[in-house]
Every structure is written in C-alpha cells, then in structure tokens.
C-alpha positions in Angstrom: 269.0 37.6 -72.4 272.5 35.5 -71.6 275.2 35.3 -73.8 274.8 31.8 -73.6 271.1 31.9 -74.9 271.9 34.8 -77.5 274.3 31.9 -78.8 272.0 29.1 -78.4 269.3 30.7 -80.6 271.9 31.5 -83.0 273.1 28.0 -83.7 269.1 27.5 -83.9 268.7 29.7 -86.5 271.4 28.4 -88.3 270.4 25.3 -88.4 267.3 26.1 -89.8 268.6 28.0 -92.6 270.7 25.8 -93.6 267.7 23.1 -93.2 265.7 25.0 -95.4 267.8 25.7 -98.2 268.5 22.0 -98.2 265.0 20.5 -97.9 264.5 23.4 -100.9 266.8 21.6 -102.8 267.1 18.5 -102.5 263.7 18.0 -100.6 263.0 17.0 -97.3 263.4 13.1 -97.3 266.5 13.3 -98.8 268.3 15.5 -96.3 270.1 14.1 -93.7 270.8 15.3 -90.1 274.7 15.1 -90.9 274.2 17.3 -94.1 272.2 19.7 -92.2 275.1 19.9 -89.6 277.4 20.3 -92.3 275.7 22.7 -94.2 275.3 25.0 -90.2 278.6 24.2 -89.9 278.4 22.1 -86.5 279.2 18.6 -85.5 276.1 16.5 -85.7 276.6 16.0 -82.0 276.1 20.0 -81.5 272.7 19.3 -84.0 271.7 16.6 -81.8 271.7 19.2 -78.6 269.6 21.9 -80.2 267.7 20.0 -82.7 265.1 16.8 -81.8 263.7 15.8 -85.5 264.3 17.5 -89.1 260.2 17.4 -88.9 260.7 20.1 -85.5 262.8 22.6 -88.1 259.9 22.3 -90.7 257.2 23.1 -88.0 258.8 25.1 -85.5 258.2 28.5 -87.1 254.8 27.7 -87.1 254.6 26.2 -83.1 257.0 29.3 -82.2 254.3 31.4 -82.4 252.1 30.4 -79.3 253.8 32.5 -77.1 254.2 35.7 -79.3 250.5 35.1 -80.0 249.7 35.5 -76.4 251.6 38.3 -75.6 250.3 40.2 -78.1 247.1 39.3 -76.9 247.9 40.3 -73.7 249.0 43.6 -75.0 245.7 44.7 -76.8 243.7 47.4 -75.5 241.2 46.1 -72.5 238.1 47.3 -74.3 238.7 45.6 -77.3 236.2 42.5 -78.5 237.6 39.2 -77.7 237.2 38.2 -81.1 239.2 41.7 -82.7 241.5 41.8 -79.9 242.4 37.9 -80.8 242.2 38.0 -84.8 245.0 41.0 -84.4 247.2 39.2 -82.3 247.4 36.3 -84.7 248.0 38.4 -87.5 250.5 40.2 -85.9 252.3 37.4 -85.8 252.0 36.2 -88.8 253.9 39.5 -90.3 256.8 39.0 -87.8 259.1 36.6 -89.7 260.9 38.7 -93.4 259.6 37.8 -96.7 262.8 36.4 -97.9 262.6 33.9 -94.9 258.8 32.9 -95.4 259.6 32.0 -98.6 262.7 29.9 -98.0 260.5 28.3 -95.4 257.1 27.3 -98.1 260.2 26.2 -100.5 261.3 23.9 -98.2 257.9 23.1 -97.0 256.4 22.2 -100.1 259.3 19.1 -100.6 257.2 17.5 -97.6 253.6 18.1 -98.4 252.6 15.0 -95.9 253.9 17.0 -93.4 251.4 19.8 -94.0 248.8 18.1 -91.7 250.7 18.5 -88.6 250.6 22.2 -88.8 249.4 23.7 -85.7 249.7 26.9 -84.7 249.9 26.8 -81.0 251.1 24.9 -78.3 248.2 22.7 -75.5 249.6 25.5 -72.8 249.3 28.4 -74.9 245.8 27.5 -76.0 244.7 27.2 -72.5 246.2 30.4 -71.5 244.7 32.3 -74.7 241.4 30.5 -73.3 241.8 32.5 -69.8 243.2 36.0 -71.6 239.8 36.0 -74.0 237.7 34.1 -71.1 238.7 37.7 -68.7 237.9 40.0 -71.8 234.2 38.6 -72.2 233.5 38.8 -68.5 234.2 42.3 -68.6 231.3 42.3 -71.4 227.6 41.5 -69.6 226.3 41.2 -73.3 227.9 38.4 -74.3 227.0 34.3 -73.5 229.7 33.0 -76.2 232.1 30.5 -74.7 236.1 31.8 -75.1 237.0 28.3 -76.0 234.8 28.0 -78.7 236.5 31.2 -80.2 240.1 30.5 -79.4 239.1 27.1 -81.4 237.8 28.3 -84.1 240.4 31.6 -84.3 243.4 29.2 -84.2 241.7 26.9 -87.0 240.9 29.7 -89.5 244.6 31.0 -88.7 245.8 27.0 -89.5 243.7 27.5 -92.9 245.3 30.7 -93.7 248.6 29.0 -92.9 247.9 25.7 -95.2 246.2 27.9 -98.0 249.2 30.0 -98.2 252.3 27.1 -97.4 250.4 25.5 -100.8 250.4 28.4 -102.5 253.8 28.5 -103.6 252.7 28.8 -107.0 250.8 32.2 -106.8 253.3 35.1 -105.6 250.1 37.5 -104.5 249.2 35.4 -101.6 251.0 36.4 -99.1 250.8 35.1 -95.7 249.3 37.9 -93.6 246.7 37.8 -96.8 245.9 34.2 -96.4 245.7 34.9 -92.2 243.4 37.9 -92.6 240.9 36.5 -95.2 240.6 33.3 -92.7 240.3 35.5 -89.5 237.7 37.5 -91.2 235.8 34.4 -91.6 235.2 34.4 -88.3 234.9 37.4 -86.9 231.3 38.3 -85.8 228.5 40.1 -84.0 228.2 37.0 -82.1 231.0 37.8 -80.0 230.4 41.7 -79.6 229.3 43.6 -77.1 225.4 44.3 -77.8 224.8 48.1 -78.4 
C-alpha cells in the first residue's frame, strides 16, 4: 500500500471517529458535516473529498465488509460445505473490528434508528462474486441440487438479522456481535446444503 492511500484511509478513519462520538452525543441529525470536519480536524473541503453523506460513515462499517467477506471465503478449505465454509467467513468478519469501536459505532447508531433499515451487509458485486465462489464449491459436491444463490441470500440476510438484533441491542451488554451473527447463521445452516453420506 502507498503512502498516499496509508494517508487516505487515515483521514477516513478519523473522520469516522470523530463522526461517531458526535452522532453519540449529540445524535445523528444534529451533527453537521462542518462539525464533523472540525471535530477530525480537516477543512470541510478535505471531508468533502473522502466523505459523500454522514449516512455513508454510519453504514460503511457494515458495507466495508463485502470484500473481507469474500476473501475469507476464498480462503476456506476446498472441501468445506458451502454453507460452513460461508457462515465462517461472515463471522469472521464480524470479529474484525475492536470492542471499544463496535460500541462507539451502536452508540452512534442508535441516535439514527430510521437509518437501521438500510443496513446491508454487502455490496451488488460482492454478492454476485460470493454467488460464483459457493456456486464452484457445490459443483465440486455431485450430492447436492441447492441453488448457491438461494444460500448466499439467505446467509447474508441471517447475518443482516444478527447485525440489526445486536445494533438495537445497546441495552443488553451480553449480546455481543459475533453472538448475534452466529445464532442467525446457525439458523440457517443445514443438511440441505451437505454433501449426502
């Protein structure tokens, strides 16, 4: 990685610090883009060049993780279930991020509640490529007739439920994200999409 886009991801990440401890605060409506610049200590100009919308620093973290998804998934071991192989890879990611910055992230998330239903966990491009990586791992199984979209689909939206069940969970400290991923993923793991014995 450049120097250049080592610095460019670090004036990111300060804006989005300093975005969430605001929206935190004073809560997400309130906040302005020139308070957020203030607060990262940038001109809003230099905001304006890294940063489209306050509602992209509330749902990046979430839409980030589309390409780590699909690396990991690409990383799994080649005879593991499509439907294993898949769950682990969003879980993975879900533990990447520190605890201290998940919760500043559900503080500031839970000043903008109507933002909650534009959650989604992955990008149209990285949910057609997660498509072809799990569509490759079932043809290598003669057993199975299960379509890989239907279980990309139906992964990524028990992962979004994990997500919205623990972003409006603030109030109960034991539900921790990985927790609210796994219990989801769980839900849909299945015989259905394992090789027959």
């Amino acid at each position: 990685m450049s120097l250049r886009e080592r610095q460019r991801r670090q004036i990111r990440a300060d804006i989005q610090r300093a975005a969430f401890e605001l929206f935190a605060h004073k809560g997400f409506d309130e906040v302005t883009t020139e308070q957020i610049a203030a607060a990262a200590g940038i001109s809003p100009s230099t905001y304006f060049r890294h940063v489209r919308s306050k509602e992209d620093l509330l749902l990046d973290p979430v839409r980030e993780g589309g390409a780590g998804i699909t690396t990991l998934l690409e990383e799994r071991p080649a005879g593991e279930s499509a439907d294993i192989a898949l769950a682990q890879s969003i879980l993975t990611r879900s533990t990447t991020l520190a605890a201290a910055e998940l919760e500043q992230w559900r503080a500031a998330f839970r000043t903008a509640p109507h933002r909650l239903d534009r959650v989604a966990l992955i990008t149209p491009e990285h949910r057609t490529r997660l498509v072809e990586l799990v569509g490759e791992r079932m043809a290598l199984d003669p057993h199975t007739d299960s379509h890989p979209g239907l279980l990309v689909h139906l992964m990524l939206a028990a992962a979004e439920f994990g997500y919205l069940q623990w972003l409006r969970s603030a109030d109960h400290p034991g539900a921790s994200l990985p927790v609210c991923v796994e219990g989801a993923l769980n839900a849909v793991i299945g015989e259905r999409w394992h090789t027959a014995p």
